[in-house]
PAZAPA-4460 file (N, C-alpha, C; in steps of 0.05 Angstrom, whole numbers, plus 32768, in hexadecimal, padded with zeros to 4 digits):
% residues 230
    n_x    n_y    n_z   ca_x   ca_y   ca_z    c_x    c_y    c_z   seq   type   mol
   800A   8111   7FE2   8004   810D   7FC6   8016   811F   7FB5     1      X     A
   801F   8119   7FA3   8031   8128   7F91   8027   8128   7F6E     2      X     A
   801B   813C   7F69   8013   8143   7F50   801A   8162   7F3B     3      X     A
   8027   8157   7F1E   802F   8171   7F0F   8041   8188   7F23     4      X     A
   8052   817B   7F32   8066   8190   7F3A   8065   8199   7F5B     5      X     A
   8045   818D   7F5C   803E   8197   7F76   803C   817F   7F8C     6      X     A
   8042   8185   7FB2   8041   816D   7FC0   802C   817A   7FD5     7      X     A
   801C   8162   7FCC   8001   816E   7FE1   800C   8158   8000     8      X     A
   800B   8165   8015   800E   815A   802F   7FFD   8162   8045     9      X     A
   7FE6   814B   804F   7FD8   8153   8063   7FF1   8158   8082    10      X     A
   7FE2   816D   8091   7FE8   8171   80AD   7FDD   815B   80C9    11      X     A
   7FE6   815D   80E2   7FDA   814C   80F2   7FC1   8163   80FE    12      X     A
   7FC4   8177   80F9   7FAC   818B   8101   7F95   8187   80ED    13      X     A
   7F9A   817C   80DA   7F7F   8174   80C3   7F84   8190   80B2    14      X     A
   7F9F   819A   80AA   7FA6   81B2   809A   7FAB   81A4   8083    15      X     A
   7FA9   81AC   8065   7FB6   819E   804D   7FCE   81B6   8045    16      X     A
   7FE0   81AF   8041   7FF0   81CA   802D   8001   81BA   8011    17      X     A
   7FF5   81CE   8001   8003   81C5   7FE6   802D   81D8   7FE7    18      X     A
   8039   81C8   7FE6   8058   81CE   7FE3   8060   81C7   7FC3    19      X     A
   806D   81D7   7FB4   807F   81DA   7F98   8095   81C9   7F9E    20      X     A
   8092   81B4   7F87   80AE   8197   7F92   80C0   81A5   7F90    21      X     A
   80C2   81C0   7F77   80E0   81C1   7F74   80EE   81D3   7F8D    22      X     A
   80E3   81D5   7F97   80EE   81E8   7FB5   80E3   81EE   7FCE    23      X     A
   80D0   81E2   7FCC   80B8   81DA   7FEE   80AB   81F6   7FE9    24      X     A
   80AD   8203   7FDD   809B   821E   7FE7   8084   821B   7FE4    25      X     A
   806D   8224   7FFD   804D   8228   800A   804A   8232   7FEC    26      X     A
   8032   8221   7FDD   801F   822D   7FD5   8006   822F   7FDB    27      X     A
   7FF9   821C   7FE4   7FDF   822A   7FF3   7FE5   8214   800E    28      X     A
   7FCA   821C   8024   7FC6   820F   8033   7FAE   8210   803F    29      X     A
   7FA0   81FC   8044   7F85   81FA   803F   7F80   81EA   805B    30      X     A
   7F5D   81F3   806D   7F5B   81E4   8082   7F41   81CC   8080    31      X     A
   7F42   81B8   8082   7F2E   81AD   807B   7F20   819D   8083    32      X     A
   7F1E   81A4   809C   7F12   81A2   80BC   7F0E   817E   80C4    33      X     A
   7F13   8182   80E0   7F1A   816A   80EE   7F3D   8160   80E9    34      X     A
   7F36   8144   80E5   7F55   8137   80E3   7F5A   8128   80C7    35      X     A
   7F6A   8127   80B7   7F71   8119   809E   7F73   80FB   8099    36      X     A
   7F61   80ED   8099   7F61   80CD   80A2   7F67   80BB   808E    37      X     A
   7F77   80C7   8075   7F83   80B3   805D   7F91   80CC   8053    38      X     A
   7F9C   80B8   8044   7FB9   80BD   802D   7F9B   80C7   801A    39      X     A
   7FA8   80EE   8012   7F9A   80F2   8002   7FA4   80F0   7FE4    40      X     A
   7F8E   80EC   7FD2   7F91   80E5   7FAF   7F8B   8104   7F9D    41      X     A
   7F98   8101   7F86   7F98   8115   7F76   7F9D   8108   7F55    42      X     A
   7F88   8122   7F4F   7F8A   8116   7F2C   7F94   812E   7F21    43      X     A
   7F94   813A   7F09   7F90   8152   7EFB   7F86   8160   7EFC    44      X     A
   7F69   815F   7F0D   7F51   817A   7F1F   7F55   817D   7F34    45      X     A
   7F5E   816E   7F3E   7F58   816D   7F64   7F61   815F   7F76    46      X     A
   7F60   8160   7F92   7F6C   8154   7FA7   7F59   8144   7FB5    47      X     A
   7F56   812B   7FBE   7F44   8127   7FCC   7F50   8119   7FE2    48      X     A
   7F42   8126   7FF9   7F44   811D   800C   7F2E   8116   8021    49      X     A
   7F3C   8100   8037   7F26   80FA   8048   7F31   80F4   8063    50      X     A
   7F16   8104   8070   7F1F   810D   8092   7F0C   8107   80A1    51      X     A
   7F15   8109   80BB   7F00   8103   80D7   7EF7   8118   80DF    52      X     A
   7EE4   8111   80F8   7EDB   812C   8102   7ED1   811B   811E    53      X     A
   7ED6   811D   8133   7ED6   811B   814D   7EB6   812B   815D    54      X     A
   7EB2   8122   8169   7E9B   812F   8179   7E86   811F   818D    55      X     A
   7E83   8127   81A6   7E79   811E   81B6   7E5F   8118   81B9    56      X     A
   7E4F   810A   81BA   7E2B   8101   81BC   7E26   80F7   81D3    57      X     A
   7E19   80FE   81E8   7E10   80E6   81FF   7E22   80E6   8211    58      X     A
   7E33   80F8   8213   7E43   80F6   822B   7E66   80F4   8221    59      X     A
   7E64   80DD   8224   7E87   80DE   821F   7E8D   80C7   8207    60      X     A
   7E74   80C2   81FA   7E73   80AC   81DF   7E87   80BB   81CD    61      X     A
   7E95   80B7   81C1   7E9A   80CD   81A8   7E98   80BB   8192    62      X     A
   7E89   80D4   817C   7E7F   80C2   8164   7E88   80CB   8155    63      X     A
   7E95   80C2   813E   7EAC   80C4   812B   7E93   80CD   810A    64      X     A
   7EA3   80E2   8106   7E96   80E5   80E6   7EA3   80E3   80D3    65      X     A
   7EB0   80DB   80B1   7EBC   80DC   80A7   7EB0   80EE   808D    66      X     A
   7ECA   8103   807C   7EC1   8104   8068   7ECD   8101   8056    67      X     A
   7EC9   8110   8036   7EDF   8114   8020   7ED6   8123   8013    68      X     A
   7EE7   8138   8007   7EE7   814C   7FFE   7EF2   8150   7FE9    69      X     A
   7EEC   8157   7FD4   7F01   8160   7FBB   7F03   8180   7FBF    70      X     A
   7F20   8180   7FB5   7F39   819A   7FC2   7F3F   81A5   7FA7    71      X     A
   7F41   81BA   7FA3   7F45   81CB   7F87   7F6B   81C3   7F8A    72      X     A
   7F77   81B8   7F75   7F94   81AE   7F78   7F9E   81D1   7F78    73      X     A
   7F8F   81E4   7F6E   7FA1   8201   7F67   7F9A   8213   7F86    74      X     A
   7F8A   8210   7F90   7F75   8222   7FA6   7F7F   821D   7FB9    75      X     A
   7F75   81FF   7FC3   7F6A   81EE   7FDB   7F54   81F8   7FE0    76      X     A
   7F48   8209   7FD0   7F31   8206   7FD2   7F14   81F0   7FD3    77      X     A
   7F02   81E7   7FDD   7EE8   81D0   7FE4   7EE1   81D0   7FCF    78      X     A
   7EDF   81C2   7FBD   7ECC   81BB   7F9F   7EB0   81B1   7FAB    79      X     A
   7EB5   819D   7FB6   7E9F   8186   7FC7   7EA6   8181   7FDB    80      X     A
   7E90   8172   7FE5   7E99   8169   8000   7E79   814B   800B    81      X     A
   7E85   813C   800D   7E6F   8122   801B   7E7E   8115   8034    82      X     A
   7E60   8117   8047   7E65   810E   8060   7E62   80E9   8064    83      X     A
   7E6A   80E0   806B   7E6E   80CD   8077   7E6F   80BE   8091    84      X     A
   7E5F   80AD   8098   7E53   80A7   80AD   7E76   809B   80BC    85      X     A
   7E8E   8091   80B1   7EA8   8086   80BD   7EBB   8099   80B3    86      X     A
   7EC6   8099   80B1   7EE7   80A3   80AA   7EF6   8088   8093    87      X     A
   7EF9   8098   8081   7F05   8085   806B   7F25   8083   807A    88      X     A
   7F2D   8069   8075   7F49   8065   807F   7F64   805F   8069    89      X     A
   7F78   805A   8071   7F8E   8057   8064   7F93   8066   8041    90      X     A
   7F84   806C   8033   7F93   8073   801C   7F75   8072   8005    91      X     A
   7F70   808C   7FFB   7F64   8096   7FDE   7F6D   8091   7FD1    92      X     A
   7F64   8083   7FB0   7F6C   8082   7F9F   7F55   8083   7F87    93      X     A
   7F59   8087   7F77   7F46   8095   7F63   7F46   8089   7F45    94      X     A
   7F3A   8085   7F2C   7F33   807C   7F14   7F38   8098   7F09    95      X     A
   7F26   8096   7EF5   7F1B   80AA   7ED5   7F07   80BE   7EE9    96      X     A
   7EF2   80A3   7EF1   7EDE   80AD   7EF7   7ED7   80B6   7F16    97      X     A
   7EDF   80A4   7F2A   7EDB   80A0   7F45   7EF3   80A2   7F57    98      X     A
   7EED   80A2   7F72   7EFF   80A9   7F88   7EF2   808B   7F95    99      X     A
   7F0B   807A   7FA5   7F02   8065   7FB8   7F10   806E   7FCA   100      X     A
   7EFA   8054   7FE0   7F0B   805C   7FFD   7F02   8046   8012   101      X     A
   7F0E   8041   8022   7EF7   801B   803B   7EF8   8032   804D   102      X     A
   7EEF   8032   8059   7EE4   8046   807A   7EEE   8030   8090   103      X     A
   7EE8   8036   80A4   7EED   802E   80BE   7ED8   801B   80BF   104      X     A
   7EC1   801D   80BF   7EAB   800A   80BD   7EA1   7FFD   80AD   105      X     A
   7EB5   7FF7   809C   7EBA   7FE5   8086   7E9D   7FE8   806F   106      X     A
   7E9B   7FFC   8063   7E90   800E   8054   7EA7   800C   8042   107      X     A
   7EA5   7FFD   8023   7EB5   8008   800E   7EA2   8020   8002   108      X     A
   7EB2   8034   7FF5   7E9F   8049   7FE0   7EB7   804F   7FD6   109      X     A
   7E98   8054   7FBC   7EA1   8066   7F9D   7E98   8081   7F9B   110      X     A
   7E9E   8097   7FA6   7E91   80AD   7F91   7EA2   80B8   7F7D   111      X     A
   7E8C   80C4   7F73   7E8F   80D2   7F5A   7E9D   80E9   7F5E   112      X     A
   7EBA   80EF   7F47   7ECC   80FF   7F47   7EC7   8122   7F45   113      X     A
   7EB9   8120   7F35   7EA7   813E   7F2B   7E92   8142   7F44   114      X     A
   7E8D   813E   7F53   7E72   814B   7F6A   7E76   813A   7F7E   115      X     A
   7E7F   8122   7F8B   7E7F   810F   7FA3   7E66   80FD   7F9B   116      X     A
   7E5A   80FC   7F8C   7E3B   80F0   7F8A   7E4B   80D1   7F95   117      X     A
   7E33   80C2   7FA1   7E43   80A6   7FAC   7E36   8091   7F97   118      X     A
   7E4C   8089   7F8C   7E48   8075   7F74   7E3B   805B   7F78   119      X     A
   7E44   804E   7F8D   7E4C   8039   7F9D   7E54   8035   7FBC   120      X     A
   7E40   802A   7FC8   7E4D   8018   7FEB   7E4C   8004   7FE8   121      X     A
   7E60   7FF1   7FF4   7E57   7FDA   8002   7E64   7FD6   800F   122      X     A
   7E54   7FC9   8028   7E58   7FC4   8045   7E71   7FAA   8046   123      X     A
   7E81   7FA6   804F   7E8A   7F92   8057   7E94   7F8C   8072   124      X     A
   7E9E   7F74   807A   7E97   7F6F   809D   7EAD   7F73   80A5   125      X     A
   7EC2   7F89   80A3   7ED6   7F89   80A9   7EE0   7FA4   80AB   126      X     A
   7EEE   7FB4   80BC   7EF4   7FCF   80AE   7F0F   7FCC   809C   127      X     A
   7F0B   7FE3   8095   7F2A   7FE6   807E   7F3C   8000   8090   128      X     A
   7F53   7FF8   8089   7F63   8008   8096   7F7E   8002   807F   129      X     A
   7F7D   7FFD   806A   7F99   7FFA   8051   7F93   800A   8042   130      X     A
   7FA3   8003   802C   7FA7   801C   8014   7F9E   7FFF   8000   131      X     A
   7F88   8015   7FEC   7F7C   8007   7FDD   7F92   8002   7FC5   132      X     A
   7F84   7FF5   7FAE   7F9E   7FF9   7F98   7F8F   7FF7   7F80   133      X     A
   7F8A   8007   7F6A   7F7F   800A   7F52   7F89   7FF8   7F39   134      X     A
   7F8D   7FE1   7F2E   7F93   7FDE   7F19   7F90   7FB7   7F06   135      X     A
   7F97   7FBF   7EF2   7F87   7FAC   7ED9   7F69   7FAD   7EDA   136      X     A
   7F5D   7FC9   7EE8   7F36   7FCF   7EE0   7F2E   7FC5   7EF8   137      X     A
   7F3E   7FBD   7F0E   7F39   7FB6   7F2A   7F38   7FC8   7F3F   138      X     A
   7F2C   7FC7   7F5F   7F34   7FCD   7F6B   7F40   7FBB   7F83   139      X     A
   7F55   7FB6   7F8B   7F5D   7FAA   7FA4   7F68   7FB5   7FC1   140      X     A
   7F4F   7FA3   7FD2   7F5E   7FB8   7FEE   7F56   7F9F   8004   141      X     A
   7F6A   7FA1   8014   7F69   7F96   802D   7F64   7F9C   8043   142      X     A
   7F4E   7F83   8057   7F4A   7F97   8071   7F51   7F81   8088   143      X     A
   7F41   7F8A   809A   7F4C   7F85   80BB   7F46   7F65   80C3   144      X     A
   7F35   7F59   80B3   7F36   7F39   80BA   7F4A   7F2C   80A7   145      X     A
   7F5B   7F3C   8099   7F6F   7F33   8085   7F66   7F28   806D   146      X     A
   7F51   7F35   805D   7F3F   7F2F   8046   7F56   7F3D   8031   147      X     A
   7F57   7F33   801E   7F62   7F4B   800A   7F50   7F41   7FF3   148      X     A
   7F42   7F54   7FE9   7F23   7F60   7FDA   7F2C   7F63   7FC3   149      X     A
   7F29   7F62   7FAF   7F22   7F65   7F92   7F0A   7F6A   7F82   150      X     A
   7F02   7F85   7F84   7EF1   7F99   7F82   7EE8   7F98   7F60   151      X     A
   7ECB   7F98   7F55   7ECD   7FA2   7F37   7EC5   7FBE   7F3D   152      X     A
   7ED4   7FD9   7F37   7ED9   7FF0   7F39   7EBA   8005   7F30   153      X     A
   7EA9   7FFD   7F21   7E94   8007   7F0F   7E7B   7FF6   7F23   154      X     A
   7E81   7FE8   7F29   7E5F   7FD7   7F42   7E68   7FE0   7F62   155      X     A
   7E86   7FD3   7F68   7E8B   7FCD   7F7D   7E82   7FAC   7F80   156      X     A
   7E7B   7F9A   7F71   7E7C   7F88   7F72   7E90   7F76   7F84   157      X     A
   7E94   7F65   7F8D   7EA7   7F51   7F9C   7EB1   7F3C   7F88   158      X     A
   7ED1   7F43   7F80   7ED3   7F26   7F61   7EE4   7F12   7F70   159      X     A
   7EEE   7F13   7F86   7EFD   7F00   7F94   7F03   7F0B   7FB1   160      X     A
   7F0A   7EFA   7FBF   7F20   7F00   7FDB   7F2A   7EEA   7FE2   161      X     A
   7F39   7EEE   7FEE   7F51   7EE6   7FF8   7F56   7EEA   8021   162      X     A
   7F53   7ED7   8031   7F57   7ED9   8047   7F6E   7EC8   8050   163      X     A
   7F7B   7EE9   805C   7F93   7EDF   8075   7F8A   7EDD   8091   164      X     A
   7FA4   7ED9   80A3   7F95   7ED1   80B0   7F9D   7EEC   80C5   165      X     A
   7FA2   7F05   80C3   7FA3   7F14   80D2   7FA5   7F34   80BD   166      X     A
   7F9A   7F45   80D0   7F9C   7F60   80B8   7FAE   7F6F   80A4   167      X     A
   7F9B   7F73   808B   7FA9   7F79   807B   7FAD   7F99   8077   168      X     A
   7FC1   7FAC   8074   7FCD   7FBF   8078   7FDE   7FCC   8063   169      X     A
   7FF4   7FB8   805B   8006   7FC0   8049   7FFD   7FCE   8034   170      X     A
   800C   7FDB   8023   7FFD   7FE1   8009   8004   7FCE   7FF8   171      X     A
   7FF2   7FBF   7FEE   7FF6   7FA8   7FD3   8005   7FB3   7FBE   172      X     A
   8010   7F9E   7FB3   802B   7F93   7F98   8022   7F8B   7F84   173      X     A
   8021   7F92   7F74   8013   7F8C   7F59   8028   7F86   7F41   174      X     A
   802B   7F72   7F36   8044   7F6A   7F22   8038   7F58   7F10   175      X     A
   802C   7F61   7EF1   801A   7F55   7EE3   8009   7F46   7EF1   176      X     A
   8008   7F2A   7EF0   7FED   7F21   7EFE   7FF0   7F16   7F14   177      X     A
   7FFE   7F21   7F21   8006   7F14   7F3F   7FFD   7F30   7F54   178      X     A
   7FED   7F25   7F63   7FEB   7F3E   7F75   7FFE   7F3A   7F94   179      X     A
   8001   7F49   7F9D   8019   7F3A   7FB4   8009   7F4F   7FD1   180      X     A
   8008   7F46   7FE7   7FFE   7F4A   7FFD   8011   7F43   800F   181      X     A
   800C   7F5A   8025   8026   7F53   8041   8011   7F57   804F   182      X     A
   800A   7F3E   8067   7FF5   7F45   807E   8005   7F44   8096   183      X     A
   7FFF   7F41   80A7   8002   7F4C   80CB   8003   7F30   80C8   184      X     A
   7FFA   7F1B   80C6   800B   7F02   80D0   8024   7EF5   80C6   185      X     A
   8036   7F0B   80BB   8055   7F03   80B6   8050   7EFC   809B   186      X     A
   803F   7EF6   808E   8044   7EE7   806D   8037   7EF8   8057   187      X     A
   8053   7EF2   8040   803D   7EFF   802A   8039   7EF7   801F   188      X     A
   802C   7EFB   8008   800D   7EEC   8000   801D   7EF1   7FE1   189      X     A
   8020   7EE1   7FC7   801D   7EDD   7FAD   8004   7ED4   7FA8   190      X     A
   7FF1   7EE2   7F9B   7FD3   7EDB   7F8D   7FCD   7EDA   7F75   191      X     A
   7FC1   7EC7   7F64   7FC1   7ED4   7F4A   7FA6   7EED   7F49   192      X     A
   7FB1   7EFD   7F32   7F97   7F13   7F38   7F7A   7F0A   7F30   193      X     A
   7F7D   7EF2   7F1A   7F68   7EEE   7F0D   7F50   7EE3   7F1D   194      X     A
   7F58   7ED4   7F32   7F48   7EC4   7F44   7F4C   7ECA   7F60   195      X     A
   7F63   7ED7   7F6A   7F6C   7ED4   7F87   7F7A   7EB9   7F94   196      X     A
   7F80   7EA7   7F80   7F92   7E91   7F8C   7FAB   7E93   7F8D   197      X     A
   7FA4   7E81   7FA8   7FC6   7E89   7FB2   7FDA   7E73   7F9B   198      X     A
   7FED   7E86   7F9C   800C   7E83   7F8D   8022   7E75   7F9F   199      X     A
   8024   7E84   7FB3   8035   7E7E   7FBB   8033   7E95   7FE0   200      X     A
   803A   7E8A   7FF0   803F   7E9C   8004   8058   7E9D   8018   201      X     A
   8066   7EAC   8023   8086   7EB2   802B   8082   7EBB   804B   202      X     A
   8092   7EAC   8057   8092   7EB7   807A   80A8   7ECB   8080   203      X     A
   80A3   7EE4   8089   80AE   7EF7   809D   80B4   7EF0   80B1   204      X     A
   80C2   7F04   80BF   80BB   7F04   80DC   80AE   7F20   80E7   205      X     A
   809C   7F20   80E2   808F   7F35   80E7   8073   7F3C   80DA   206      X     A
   805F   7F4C   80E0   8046   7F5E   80CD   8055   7F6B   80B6   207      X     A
   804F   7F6D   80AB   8059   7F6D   8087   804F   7F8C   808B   208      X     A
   8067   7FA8   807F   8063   7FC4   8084   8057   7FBF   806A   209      X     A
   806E   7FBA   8055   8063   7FC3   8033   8070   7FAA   8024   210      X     A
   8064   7FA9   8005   806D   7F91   7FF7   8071   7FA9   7FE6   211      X     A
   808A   7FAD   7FCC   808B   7FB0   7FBD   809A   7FA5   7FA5   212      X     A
   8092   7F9F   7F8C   809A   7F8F   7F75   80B4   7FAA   7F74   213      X     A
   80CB   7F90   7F6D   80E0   7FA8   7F62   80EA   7F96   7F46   214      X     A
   80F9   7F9D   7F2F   8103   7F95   7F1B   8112   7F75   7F1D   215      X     A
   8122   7F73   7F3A   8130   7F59   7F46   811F   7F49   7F58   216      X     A
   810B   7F4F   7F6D   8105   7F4C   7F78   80E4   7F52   7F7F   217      X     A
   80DC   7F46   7F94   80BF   7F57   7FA9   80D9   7F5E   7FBE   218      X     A
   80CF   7F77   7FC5   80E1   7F7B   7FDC   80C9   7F86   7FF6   219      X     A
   80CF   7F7B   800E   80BA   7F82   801A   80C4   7F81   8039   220      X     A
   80BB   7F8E   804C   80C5   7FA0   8060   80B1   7F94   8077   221      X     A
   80B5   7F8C   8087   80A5   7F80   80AC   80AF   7F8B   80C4   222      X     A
   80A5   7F85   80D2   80A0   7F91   80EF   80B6   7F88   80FC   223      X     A
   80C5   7F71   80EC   80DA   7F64   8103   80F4   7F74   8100   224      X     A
   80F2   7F87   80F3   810D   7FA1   80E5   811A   7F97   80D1   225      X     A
   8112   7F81   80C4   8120   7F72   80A9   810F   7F84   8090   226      X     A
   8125   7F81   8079   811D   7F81   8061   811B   7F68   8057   227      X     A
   810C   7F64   803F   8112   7F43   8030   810F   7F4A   8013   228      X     A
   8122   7F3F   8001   8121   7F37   7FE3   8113   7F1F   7FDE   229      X     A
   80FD   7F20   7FDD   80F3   7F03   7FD4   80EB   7EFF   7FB0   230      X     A
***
């Protein structure tokens, strides 16, 4: 995450350290136990992040805990902290008010930015493992049966989806009212945002890494080692 000058970068030891862009130099570094299981988010107060925690029950079961934590952006010091029964996956992203996140056990949640209070769950039959995406008062995120979700941000409500036919991963494209999706079965997805109908959809050769809208183009990147201008 990169905020006001500063680049927050989790470790694979579950270490966070804040680095100064203009010259990499350590300003703090902070431990925040277990392993770092998403792309952490930052506003103008804080860091938030969300991690695993490993541990054995019953023998050789191991049962996964997840949490998230808000991180002082100046400290790394713990503001808060809420436990979680999964590990939030692929990527935090945050409003005014709230922090989102899909877990592994397909658990979407909202808490609240100021204390962790949990705004909002809902269960869905799928886990998430993408990077959500915040915008036009939406939330959109895709998961492992290749759903891509269209969230009202303040309920958690369900306002549309959209099913591919293999998992969704990429981080979503957003270009006025077109939302754009790259899934694991080679195609990407043109939607309108308003409804989730399809526009239009384009064959790869490959699981779709990322879609991004550029000024000429969507340009978007697959597994088969191609780029494409579409």
């Amino acid at each position: 995450a990169l905020r006001e000058g500063n680049i927050y970068l989790p470790l694979q030891n579950g270490e966070l350290v804040a680095l100064r862009a203009s010259d990499g130099e350590l300003y703090w570094r902070a431990e925040v136990g277990g392993n770092i299981s998403a792309a952490p988010n930052a506003d103008e107060a804080a860091l938030y992040v969300a991690s695993q925690n490993g541990s054995l029950s019953g023998g050789s079961c191991p049962q996964i805990t997840g949490a998230v934590r808000s991180v002082g952006r100046q400290t790394g010091v713990t503001l808060w902290l809420r436990n979680l029964p999964a590990p939030i996956r692929g990527k935090l992203v945050s409003d005014e008010t709230a922090v989102f996140g899909g877990a592994e056990d397909g658990r979407l949640y909202s808490l609240r930015k100021s204390n962790g209070e949990v705004l909002w769950i809902r269960q869905h039959s799928s886990p998430f493992l993408s990077q959500p995406v915040l915008a036009g008062g939406r939330l959109y995120i895709g998961d492992e049966s290749g759903n891509l979700i269209a969230v009202e941000p303040q309920t958690g409500r369900t306002l549309w989806r959209y099913r591919t036919r293999l998992a969704l991963r990429a981080p979503i494209g957003i270009n006025g009212d077109t939302i754009y999706a790259g899934s694991n079965d080679g195609f990407v997805y043109g939607l309108d945002a308003a409804d989730g109908g399809l526009r239009w959809r384009a064959r790869t050769g490959g699981a779709v890494q990322a879609v991004i809208p550029t000024g000429r183009c969507l340009l978007v990147t697959s597994l088969d080692n191609f780029a494409y201008c579409l």
